[in-house]
C-alpha positions as CSV (number, residue, x, y, z in Angstrom):
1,X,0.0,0.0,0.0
2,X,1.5,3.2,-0.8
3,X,1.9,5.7,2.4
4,X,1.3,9.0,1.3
5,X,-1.6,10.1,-1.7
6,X,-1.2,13.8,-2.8
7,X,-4.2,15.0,-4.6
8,X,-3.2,17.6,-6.6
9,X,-0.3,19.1,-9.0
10,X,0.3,22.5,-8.0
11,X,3.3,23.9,-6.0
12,X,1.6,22.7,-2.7
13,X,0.9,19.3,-3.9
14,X,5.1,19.2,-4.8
15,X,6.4,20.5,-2.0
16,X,4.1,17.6,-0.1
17,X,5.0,15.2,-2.1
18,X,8.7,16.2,-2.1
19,X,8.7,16.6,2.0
20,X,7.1,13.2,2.2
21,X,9.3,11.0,0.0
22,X,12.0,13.1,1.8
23,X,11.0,11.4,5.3
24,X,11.3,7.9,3.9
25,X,7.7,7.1,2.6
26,X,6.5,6.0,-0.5
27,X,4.4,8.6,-2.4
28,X,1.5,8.5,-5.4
29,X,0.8,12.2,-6.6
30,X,-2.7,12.6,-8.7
31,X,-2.9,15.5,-11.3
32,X,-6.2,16.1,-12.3
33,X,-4.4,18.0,-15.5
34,X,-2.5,16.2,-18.6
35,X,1.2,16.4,-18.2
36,X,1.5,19.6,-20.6
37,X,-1.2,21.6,-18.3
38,X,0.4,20.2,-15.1
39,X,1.1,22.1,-12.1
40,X,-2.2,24.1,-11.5
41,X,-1.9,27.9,-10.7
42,X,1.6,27.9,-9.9
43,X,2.7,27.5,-13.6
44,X,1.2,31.2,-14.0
45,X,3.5,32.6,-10.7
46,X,6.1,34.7,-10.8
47,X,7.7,34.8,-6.9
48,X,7.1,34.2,-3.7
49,X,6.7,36.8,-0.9
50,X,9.8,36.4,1.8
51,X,10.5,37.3,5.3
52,X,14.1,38.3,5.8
53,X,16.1,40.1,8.1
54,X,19.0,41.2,6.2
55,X,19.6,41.2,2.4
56,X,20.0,37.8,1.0
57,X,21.4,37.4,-2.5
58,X,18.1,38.6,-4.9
59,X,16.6,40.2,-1.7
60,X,17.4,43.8,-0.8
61,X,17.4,45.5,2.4
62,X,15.2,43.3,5.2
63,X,11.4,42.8,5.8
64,X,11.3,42.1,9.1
65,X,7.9,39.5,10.2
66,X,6.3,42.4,12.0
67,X,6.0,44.5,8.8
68,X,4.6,41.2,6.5
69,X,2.4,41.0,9.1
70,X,1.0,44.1,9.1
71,X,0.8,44.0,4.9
72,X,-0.7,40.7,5.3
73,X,-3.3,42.5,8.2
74,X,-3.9,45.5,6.2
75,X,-5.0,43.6,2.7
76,X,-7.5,40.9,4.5
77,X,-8.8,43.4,6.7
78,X,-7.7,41.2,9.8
79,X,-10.0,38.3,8.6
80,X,-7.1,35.8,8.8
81,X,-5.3,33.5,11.5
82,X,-2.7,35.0,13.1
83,X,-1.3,32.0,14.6
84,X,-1.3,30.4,10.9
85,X,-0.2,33.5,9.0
86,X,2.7,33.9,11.3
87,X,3.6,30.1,10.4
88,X,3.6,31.3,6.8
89,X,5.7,33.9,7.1
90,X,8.1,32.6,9.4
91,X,8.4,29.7,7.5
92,X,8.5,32.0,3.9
93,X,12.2,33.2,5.8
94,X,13.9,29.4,5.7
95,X,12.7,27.4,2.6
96,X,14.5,28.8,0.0
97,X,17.9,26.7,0.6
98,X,14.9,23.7,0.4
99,X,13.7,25.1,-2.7
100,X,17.2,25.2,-4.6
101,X,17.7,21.6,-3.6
102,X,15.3,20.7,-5.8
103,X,15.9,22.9,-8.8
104,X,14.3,26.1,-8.1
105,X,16.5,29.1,-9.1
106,X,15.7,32.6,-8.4
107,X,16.9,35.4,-10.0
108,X,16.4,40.0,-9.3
109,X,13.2,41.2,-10.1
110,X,12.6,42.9,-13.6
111,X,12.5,46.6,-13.5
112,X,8.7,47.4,-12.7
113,X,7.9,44.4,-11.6
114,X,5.1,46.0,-8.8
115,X,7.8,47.7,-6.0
116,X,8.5,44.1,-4.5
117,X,12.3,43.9,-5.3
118,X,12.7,43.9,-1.3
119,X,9.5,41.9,-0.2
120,X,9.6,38.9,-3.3
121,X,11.8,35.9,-4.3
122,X,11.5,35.8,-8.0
123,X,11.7,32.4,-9.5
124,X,13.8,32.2,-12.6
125,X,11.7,31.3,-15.9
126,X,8.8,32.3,-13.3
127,X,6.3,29.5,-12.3
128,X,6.2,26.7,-15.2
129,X,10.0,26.5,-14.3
130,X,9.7,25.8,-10.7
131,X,6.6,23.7,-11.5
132,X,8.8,21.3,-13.8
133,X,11.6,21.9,-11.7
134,X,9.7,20.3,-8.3
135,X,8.6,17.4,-10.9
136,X,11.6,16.6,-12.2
137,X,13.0,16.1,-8.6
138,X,10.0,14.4,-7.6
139,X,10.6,12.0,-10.4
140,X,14.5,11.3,-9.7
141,X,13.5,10.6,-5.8
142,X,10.7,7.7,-6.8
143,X,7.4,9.6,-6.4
144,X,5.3,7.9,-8.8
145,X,3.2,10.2,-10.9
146,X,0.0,9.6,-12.9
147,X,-1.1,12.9,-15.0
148,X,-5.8,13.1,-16.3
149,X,-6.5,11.5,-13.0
150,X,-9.3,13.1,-11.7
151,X,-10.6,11.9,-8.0
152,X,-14.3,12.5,-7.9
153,X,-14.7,11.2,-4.1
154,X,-13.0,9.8,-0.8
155,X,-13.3,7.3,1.3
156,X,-13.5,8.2,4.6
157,X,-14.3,5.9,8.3
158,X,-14.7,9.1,11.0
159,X,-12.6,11.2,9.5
160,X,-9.8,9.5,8.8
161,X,-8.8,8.5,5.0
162,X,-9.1,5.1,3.2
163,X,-9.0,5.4,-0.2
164,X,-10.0,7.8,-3.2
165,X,-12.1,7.4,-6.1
166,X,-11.3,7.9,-9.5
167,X,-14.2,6.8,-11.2
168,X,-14.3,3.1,-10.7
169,X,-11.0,2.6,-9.6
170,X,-9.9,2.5,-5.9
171,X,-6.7,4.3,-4.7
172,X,-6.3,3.0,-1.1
173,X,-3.2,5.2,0.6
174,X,-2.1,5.2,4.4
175,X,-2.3,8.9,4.6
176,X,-3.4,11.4,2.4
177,X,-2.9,15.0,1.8
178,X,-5.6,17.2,-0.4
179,X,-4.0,19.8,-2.5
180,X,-6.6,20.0,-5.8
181,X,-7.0,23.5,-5.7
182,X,-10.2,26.0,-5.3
183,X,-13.4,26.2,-7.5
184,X,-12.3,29.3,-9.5
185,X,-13.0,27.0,-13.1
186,X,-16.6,26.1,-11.6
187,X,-18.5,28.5,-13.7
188,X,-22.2,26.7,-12.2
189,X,-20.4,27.3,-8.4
190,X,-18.8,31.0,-9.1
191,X,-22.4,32.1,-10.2
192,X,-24.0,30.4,-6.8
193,X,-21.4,32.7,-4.6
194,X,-22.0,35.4,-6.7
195,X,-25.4,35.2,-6.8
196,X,-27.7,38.1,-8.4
197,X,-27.1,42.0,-8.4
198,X,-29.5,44.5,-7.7
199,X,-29.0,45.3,-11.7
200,X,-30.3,41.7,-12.3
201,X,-27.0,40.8,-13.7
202,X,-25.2,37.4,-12.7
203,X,-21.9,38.5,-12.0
204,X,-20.2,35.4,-12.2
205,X,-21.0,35.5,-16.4
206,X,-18.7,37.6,-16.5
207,X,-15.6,36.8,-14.6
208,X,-12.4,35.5,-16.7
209,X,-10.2,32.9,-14.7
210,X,-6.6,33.6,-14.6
211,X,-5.7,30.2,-13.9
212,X,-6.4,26.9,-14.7
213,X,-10.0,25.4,-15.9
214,X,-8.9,22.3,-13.6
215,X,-9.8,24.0,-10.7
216,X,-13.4,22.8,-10.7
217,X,-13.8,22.3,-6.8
218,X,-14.5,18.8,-7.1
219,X,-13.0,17.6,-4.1
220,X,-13.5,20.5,-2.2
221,X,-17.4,20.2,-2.5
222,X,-16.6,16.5,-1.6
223,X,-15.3,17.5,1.8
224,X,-17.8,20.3,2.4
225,X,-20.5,17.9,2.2
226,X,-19.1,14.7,4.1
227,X,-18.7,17.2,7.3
228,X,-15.0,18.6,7.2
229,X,-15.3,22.0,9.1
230,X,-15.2,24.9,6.2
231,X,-13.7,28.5,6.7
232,X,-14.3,31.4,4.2
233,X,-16.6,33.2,2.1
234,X,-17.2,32.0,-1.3
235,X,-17.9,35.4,-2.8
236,X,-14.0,35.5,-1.9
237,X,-11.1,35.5,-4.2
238,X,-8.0,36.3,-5.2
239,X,-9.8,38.6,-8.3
240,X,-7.9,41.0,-10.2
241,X,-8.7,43.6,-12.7
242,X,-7.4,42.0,-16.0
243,X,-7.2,42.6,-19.5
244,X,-11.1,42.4,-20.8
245,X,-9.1,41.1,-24.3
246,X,-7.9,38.0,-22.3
247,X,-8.6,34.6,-22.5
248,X,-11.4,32.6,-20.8
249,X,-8.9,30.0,-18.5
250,X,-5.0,30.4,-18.1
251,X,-4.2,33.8,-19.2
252,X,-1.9,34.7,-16.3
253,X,0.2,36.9,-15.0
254,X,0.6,38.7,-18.4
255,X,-3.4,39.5,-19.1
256,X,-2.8,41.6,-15.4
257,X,-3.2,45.9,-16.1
258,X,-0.6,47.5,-13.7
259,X,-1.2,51.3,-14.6
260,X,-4.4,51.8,-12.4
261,X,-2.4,54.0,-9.8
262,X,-1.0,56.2,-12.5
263,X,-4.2,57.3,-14.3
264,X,-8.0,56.8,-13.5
265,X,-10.4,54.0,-13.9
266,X,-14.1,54.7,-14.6
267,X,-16.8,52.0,-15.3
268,X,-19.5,51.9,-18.2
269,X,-21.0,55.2,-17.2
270,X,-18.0,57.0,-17.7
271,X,-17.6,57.6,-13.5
272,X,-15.1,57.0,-11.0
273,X,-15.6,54.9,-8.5
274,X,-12.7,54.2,-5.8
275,X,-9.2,55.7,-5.1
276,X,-6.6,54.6,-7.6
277,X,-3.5,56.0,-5.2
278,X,-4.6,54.6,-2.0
279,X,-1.4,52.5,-1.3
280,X,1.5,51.1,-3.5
281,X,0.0,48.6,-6.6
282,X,1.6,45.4,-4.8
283,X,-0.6,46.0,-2.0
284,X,-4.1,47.0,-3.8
285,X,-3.8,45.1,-7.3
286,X,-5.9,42.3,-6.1
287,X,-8.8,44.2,-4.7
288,X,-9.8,45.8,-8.2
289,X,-11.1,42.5,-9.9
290,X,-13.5,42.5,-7.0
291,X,-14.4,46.3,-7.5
292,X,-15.0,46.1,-11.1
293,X,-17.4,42.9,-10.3
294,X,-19.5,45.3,-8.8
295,X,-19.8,47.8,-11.1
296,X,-22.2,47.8,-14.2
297,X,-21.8,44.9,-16.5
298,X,-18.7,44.0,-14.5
299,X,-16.7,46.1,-16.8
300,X,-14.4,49.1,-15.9
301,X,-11.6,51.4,-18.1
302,X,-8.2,52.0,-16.8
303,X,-7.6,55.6,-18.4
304,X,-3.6,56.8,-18.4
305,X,-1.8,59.6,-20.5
306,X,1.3,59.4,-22.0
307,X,3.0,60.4,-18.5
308,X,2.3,57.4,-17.5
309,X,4.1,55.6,-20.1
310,X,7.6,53.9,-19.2
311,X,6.5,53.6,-15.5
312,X,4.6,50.4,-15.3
313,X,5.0,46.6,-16.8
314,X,3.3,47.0,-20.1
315,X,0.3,44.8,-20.7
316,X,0.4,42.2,-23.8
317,X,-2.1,43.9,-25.8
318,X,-1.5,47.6,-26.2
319,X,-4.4,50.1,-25.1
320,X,-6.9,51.5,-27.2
321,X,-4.9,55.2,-28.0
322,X,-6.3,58.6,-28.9
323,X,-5.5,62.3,-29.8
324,X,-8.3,63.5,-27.4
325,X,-10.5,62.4,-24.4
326,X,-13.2,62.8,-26.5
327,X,-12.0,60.4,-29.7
328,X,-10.8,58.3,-26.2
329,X,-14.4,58.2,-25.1
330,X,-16.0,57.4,-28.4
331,X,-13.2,54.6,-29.2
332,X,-14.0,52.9,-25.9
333,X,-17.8,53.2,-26.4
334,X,-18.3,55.3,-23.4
335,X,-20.9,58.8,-22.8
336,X,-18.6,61.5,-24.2
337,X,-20.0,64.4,-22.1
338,X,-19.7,62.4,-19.1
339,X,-16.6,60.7,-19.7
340,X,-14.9,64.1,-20.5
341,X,-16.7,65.9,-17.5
342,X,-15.4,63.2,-14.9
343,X,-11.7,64.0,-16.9
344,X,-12.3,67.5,-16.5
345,X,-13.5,67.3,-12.7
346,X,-10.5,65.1,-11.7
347,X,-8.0,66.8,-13.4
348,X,-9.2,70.4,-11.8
349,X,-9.0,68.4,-8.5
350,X,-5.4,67.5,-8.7
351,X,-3.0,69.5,-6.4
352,X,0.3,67.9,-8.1
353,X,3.1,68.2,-5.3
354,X,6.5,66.1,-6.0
355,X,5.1,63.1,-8.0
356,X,7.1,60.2,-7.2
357,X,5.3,56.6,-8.0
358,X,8.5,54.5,-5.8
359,X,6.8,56.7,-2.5
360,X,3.8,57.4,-1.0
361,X,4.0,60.9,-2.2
362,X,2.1,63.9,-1.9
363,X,0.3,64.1,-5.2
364,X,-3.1,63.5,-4.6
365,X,-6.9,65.2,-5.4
366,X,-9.2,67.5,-3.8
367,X,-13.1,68.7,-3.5
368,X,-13.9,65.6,-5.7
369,X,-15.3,61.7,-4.9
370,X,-13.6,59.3,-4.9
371,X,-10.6,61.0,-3.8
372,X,-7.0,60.0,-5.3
373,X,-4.9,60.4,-2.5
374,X,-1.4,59.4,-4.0
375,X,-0.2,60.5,-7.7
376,X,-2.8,62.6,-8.8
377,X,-1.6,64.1,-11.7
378,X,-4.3,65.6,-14.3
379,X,-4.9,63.5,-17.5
380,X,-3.6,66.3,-20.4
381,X,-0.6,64.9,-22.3
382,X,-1.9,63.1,-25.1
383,X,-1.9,60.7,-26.5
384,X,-4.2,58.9,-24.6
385,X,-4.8,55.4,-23.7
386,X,-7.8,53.0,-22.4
387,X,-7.8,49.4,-21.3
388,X,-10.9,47.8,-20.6
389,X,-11.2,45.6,-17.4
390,X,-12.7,42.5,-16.4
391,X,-12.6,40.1,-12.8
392,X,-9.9,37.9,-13.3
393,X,-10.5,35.3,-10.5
394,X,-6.6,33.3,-10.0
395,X,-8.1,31.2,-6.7
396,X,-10.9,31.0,-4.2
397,X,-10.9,31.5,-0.6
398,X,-13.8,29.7,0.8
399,X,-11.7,26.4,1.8
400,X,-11.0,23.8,4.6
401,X,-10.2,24.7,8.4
402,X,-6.9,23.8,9.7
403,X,-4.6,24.0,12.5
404,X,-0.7,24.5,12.3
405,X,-0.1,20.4,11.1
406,X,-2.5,21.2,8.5
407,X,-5.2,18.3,9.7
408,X,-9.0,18.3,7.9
409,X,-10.6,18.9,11.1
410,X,-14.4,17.2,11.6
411,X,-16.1,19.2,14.1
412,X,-13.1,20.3,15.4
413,X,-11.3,17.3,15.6
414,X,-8.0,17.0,13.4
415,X,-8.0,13.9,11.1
416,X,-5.0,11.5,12.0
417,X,-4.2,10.7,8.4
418,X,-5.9,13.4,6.0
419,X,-4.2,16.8,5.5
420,X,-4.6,19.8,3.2
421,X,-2.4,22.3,1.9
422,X,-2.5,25.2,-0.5
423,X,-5.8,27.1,-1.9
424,X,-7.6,24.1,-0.3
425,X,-7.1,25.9,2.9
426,X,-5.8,29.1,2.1
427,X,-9.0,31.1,3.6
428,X,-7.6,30.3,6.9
429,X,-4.8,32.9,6.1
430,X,-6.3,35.2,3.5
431,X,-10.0,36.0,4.7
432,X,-10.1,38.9,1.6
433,X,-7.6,40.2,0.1
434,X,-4.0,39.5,-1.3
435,X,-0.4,40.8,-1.3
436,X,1.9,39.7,-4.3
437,X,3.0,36.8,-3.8
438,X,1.5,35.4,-0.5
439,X,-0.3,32.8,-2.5
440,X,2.7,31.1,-3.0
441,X,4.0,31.6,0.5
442,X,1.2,29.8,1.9
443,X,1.1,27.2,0.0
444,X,4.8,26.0,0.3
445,X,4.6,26.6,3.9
446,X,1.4,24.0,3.9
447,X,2.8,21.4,1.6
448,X,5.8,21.4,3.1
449,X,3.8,20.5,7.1
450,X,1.3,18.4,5.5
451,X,3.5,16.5,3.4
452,X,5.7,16.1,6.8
453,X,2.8,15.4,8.7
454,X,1.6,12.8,6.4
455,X,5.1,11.0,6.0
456,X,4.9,10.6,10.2
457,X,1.7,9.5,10.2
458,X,2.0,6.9,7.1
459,X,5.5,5.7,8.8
460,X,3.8,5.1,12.4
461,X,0.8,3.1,10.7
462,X,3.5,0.8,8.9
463,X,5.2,0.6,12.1
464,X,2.1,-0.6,14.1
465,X,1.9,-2.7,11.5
466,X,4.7,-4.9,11.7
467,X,4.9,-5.0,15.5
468,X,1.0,-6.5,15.0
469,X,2.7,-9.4,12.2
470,X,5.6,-9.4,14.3
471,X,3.6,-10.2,17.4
């Protein structure tokens, strides 16, 4: 029988399987995905978000666990775990020596890349690389590997594991460690957390996914309904403003628009509707998928002039470009009058100090709503350039509750032999939310304990075992 099952291909499901076959047991990994889509969302990542308290070779300066605390605290709103996002971020500060052992290499950020030169790891050749990187090493230690295998159920006998289901077939497994991801690809589930808007609109129509389509939520429905104790809201995501050009599933980190905080965004009626300065784009890129799923149609214009240009990390597809605001308005399909008058109001409301986008400077607006209260500068130079917006969901929230050895708990009580690790469980740390790079903080810090935890558990059984033959 083998001792440890992952479920799951993704950079938590690795660093499980990895830890596990490390401790001595044998190990069966399941990817839901063919081997060319392998590795979930983490083939679409870029870095991971580090602790340190000096520099350390492609890490500047220090970022000291107090201060990723407080980032983590300021982005969810304090709906997280402190206990559990302390774990993270402590253990974000030691597993990089791990991560080089199996072929991860990291390398200085690119210029632009989001102010995080001092807070994030980058990984060379960004996520596919450390994907096949952890598989590669995964395959040279003797973790077997089985790519299209989808598990559609569990066995379980009072919370503890027996076996999975794939189809027909029967996976029995000492221990076993869920890491299949959220339900961001579950269009029918997305629309049931999203539910209806006072417009009569569906929200969820709308959304584009980031990420993988083989993210359905199978499993994680699964547990829900046989009883393992849930935390999060499904309405909850990792949902960024993205490129309304982009693809349906696994457009990545390249369909993301980064020049929000140097222009304006207004939605279909031509208005403003939140500050586009109010903190550094690392910090607030990941709340504006959520506002645009709120406005009208779910749609929204990120508006720049050509200022603005050479200070961010240009999209893929260029913006829609103009002579005028007007010709802007009219290319973009939105109210002229009102898209110029909401220009017009917000550039008169500008009090331009020393515009500086690497500080918190003192650019900002006044005597108009929203405010901008960081570099405010008016919208004159043309040319001009517009990029519509959709919600790009990357992963869900709503997932399984678990305690610091990353045990499915059953009415509070931890399962002896089932773990979970990465967005499986990643609303424990990120209620709402997101910081660059966290994602993948959490979910190396989780594989690596459950995998750990698994290994001990799947060597003790074996143990038992032979003292009960021996005896």
């Amino acid at each position: 029988m083998i001792d440890v099952l992952v479920i799951g291909g993704g950079n938590a499901a690795l660093c499980a399987a990895l830890m596990a076959r490390e401790a001595g047991a044998s190990v069966l990994l399941l990817e839901a995905a063919p081997r060319e889509w392998r590795g979930g969302n983490s083939q679409h990542t870029r870095n991971l978000r580090c602790m340190h308290d000096a520099p350390q070779d492609v890490l500047i300066e220090a970022y000291p666990e107090e201060e990723y605390w407080q980032d983590l605290l300021k982005v969810t709103g304090g709906i997280t775990n402190e206990h559990l996002a302390r774990l993270v971020i402590r253990e974000s500060s030691t597993c990089r020596d791990w991560m080089r052992k199996h072929g991860v290499n990291f390398q200085p950020p690119l210029s632009g890349a989001l102010h995080v030169a001092r807070t994030n790891a980058f990984f060379m050749g960004g996520g596919k690389a450390l994907v096949n990187a952890y598989y590669r090493s995964a395959e040279a230690l003797g973790v077997q590997i089985r790519y299209d295998t989808l598990v559609d159920s569990l066995e379980l006998d009072n919370g503890r594991f027996v076996a999975a289901r794939v189809g027909d077939e029967r996976i029995a497994a000492r221990t076993c460690v869920l890491a299949a991801g959220g339900f961001e690809s579950n269009r029918e589930w997305l629309r049931e957390a999203w539910g209806q808007n006072e417009r009569g609109e569906w929200p969820a129509d709308n959304f584009l996914i980031r990420g993988t389509r083989f993210n359905t939520g199978v499993l994680l429905k699964f547990m829900i309904e046989a009883g393992a104790d849930t935390i999060g809201d499904p309405s909850q995501s990792h949902c960024v403003a993205i490129d309304a050009r982009a693809p349906l599933y696994d457009g990545g980190i390249c369909t993301r628009i980064d020049c929000v905080s140097l222009g304006v965004v207004v939605n279909r009626d031509a208005c403003r509707f939140y500050d586009e300065g109010e903190d550094f784009w690392p910090k607030r890129y990941a709340i504006w998928g959520r506002l645009t799923a709120m406005q009208p149609g779910q749609i929204a214009y990120s508006i720049i002039d050509s200022k603005a240009v050479g200070r961010f990390m240009p999209p893929v597809f260029p913006g829609v470009q103009a002579d005028t605001l007007p010709e802007l308005a009219r290319k973009l399909g939105l109210d002229e009058a009102r898209f110029v008058q909401t220009l017009s109001d917000y550039n008169a409301a500008c009090r331009v100090g020393t515009f500086d986008h690497t500080q918190l400077d003192d650019c900002h607006t006044e005597g108009v709503q929203p405010a901008k209260t960081h570099w405010a500068r008016p919208i004159d130079t043309p040319p001009y350039y517009g990029y519509a917006l959709r919600p790009g969901i990357t992963f869900t929230y709503l997932g399984l509750k678990v305690d610091d050895t990353a045990a499915v708990r059953f009415g509070d009580r931890p399962s002896d032999n089932l773990f979970v690790a990465g967005e499986m469980m990643a609303g424990n740390v990120l209620g709402k939310g997101y910081t660059a790079g966290v994602g993948m903080s959490i979910g190396t810090a989780f594989g690596r304990i459950a995998g750990t935890q698994a290994a001990a558990a799947a060597l003790a059984q074996r143990a038992t075992g032979a003292q009960r033959e021996a005896a």
